[in-house]
N, C-alpha and C positions, 0 to 999 in steps of 0.2 A: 681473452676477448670473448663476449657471449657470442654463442652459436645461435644463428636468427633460423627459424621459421619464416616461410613469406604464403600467405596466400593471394592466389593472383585471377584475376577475370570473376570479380564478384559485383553484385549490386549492394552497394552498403549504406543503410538506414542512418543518414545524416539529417537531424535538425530537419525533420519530414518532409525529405526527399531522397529520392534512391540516386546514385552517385555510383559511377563505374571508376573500380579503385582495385587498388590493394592493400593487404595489411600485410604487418611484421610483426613476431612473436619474439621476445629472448625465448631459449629456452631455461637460462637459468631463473628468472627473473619471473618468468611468466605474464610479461606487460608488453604491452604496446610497444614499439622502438620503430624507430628509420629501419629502413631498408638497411642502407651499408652494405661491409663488400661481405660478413662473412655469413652468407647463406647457408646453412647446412640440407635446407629442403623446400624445395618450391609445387606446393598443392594447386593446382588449379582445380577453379571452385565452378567451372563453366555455366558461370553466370546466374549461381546462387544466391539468393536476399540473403543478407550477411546483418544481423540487427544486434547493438547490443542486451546481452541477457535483461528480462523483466525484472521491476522491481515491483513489490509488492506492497501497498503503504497501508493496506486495512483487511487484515485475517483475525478471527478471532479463534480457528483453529479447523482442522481438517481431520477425517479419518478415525471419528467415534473421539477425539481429543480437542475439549474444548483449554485454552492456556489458562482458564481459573482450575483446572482440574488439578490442583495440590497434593501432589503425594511424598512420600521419599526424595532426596533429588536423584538419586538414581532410575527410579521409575520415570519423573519426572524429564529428563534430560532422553532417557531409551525415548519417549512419547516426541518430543523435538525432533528426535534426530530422521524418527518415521515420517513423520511430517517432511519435515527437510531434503530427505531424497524423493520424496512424494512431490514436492514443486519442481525438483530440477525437469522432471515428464513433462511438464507444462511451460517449460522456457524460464522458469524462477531460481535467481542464483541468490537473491537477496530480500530480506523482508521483514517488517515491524510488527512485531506479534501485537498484539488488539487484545487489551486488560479494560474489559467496560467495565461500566458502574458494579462496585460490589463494595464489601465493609473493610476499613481501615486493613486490617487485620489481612484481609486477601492482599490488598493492594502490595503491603508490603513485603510478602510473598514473591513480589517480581524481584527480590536480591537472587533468586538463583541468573535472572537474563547476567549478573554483575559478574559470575563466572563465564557466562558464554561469553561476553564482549571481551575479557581476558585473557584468552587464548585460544588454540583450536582445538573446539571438544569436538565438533565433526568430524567425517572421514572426509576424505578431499571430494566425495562427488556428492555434495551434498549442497543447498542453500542455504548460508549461514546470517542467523538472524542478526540485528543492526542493529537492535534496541527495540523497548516497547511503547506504543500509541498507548497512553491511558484516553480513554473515550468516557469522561467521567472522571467523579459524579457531579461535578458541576456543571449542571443540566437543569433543564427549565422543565416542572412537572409537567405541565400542559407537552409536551413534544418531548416525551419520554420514549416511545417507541418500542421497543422491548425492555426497556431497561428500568431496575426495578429501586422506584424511587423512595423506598423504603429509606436507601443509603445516599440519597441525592444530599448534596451540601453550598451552603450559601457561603462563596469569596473571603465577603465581608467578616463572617465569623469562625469561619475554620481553614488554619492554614496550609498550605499544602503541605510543607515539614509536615502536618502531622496526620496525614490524610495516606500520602504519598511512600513518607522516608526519606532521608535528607540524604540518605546514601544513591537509594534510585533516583532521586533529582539531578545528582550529581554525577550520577553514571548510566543507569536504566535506560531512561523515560528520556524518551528523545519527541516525542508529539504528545498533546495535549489536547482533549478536545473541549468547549466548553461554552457556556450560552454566556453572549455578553451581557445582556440584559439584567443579569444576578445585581446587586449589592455588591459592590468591590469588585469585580468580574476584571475590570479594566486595571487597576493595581495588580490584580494576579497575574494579567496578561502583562505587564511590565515588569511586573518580577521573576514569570518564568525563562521570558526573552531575553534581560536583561544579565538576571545573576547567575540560571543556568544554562544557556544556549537553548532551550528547548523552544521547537516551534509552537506556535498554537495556532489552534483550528477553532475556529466560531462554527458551533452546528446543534443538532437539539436544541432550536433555541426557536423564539418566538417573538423575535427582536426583527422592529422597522429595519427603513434602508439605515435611517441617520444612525441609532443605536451601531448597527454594523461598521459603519464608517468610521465610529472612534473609537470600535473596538480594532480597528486596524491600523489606526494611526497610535493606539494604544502596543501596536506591536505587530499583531497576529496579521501571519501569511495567505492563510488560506481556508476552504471551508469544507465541511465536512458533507458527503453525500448530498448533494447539490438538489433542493429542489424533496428528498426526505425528511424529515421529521426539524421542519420550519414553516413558517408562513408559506402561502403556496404567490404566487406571482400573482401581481396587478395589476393593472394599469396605472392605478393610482398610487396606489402600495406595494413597491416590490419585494420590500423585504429582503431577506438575505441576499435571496437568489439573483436580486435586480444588482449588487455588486460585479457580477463576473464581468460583466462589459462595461464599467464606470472606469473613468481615465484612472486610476491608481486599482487597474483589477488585481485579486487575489488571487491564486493559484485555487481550485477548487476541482473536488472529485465528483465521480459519477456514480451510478452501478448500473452498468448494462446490461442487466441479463435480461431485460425482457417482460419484468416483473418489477423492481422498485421504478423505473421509466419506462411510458410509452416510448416507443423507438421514435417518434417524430421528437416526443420532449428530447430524447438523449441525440438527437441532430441538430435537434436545435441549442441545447446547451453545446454542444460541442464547436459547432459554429461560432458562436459567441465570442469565443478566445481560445484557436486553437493553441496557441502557446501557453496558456493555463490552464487548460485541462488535464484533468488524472484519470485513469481507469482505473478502479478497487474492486474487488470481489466481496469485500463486507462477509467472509466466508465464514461459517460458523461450524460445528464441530459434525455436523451431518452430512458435509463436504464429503462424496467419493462413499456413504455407505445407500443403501434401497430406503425405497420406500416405505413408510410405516409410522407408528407411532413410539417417540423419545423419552425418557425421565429430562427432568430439569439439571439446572445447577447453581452454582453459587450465585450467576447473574440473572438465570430465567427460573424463577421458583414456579412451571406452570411446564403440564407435558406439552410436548412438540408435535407438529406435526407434518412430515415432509409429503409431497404431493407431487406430481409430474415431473419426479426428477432431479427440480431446483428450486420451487416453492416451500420453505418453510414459518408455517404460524404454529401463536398459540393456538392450542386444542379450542375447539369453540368459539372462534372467533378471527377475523381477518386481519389480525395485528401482524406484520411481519416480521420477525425477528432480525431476518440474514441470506444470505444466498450461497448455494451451493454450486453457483458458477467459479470456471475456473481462469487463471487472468489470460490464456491463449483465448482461448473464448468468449470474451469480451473484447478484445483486439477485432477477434472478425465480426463481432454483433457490431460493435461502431462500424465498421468496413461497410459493412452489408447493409444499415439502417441511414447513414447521415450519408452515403456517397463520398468518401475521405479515401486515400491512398490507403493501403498497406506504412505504406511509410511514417502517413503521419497521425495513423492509428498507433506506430509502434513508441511513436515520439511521447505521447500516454503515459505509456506503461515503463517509459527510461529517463529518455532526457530530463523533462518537466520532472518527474521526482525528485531527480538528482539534483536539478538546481533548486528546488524549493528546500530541501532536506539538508546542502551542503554537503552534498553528495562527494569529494573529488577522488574515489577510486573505481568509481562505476558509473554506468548509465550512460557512459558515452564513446564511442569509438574514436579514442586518440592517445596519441603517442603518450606515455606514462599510467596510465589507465592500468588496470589489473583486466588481461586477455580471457574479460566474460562475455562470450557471445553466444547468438541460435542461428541455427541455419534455418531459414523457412519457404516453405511452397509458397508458391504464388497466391496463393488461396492464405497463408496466413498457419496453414498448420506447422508444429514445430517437429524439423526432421532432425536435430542434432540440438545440444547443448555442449558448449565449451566451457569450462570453468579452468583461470590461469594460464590457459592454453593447452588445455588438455581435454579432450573430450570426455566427458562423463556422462552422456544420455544420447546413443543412437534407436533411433523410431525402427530402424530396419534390424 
């Protein structure tokens, strides 16, 4: 008979609202379970925000390691694994590393994610990556944005087999992001939805509302950085961004840090459809080092340059690449800028991913679920991480 864990007198982040409850841990098992009789240890949590663990839907990499950086896969995987207990700090159990625009050749580079999704290369306190967001290269030059359209490709004439790998298709690449507006755009978006589960995101694009609309009846869930590198909103002409509130909205992301949105825009997208909203960090590999000036890489052939912190452009110029916010920190910029709960800031950064992604072992506090949680201040800071039910990151 498993031996339960119960935590008891906690506030716990349901479906964006706070809910005085309890939870039950196996301990074998390490998931969610009833109560039942065989308790072996009852924590009271004295009225603890109990949220589950963040998920992460758009990193392109952290800690001087951007994920086109191609080496060994032993080097290659040491660089992962830094990364990976580097997000558990931040409340991140889980996350889809971010392969933008670069040449065939890189792309297919992501068969190493085919041994991570294989088994457990991690150590158990660490955040284990889901697959990879290709963000690219089928993208609209005009709303290229950092990415470097040297390698951009048209639907219509190149397939993603041959773009991609038929192997990462089939196992990698779990998101897609892509302008529908291309030549063929909308057949791709039926074939990747279709043949291999993979979502697709409409974003770098420069496509009307109606363009978007059949790019979503063509499949695609959701959109990419809402409101960047698209047509900007209209009255007349919404463009992308005019889908989030149309009767069949898409699930679509943000970046809070303060810098891709004025805080009134990212309240007001947030407003829109709290239940479709995402929070992303769009982190780039600058994430967690100083100030100063970057070499390029295989995706930004031009030096960097990071500025106050969490501002990163091209050298010479106001182009933004990426953010070096982190996703605790976007939880409380929505908190602080739209007036929204704690709670249904956290529903962002869990729930809503996990149902858009087909999430069913995370993102949400219930019975069968794998026991990933954070303990958080009221304030939103993260004082604990659980991973399986085990704690793997105390703040104290």
């Amino acid at each position: 008979m498993d031996r339960v864990v119960t935590l008891t007198n906690g506030r716990l982040c349901c479906r964006g609202k706070l809910v005085e409850d309890s939870l039950s841990i196996s301990v074998e098992t390490g998931r969610f379970v009833d109560r039942g009789e065989n308790v072996a240890e009852i924590i009271d949590l004295k009225g603890a925000i109990i949220a589950p663990a963040f998920l992460e839907l758009q990193t392109n990499g952290l800690l001087g390691f951007h994920f086109t950086h191609y080496g060994s896969s032993d080097q290659y995987l040491a660089q992962l694994e830094k990364v990976s207990k580097y997000l558990v700090t931040k409340g991140v159990l889980g996350f889809w590393a971010t392969i933008p625009s670069v040449s065939s050749e890189n792309f297919k580079k992501v068969r190493t994610f085919c041994f991570i999704l294989s088994g457990s290369i991690f150590a158990l306190d660490g955040a284990d990556v889901l697959g990879a967001h290709a963000e690219g290269p089928y993208l609209a030059p005009s709303k290229k944005g950092a990415h470097n359209e040297n390698v951009f490709q048209i639907p219509e004439l190149v397939s993603p087999a041959s773009i991609y790998g038929e192997e990462n298709l089939q196992g990698s690449i779990k998101l897609v992001t892509l302008a529908p507006e291309l030549p063929g755009a909308n057949h791709l978006i039926s074939n990747l939805t279709r043949d291999y589960q993979i979502a697709v995101s409409l974003g770098h694009s420069a496509a009307e509302y109606d363009v978007g609309v059949e790019g979503l009846q063509a499949g695609a869930t959701t959109l990419t950085h809402v409101f960047n590198a698209m047509n900007p909103l209209h009255h007349r002409t919404p463009g992308l961004a005019g889908l989030i509130s149309s009767p069949s909205a898409p699930y679509y992301s943000v970046i809070p840090d303060g810098i891709h949105l004025h805080p009134a825009t990212l309240a007001m997208a947030f407003r829109a459809n709290p239940e479709k909203c995402i929070l992303i960090t769009d982190s780039i590999e600058l994430g967690g080092l100083p100030d100063g000036v970057y070499p390029g890489h295989a995706q930004i052939p031009h030096t960097q340059r990071k500025s106050n912190g969490n501002k990163v452009t091209i050298e010479g110029t106001d182009t933004l690449i990426g953010s070096c916010s982190t996703l605790d920190e976007c939880v409380r910029n929505l908190v602080r800028w739209s007036g929204c709960t704690l709670a249904e800031a956290v529903r962002c950064v869990t729930e809503n991913i996990a149902m858009l992604m087909g999430e069913k072992d995370r993102g949400i506090l219930a019975v069968g679920r794998r026991a990933d949680f954070v303990m958080l201040s009221d304030d939103g800071g993260v004082l604990q991480t659980w991973k399986s039910g085990t704690m793997v990151f105390d703040r104290e």
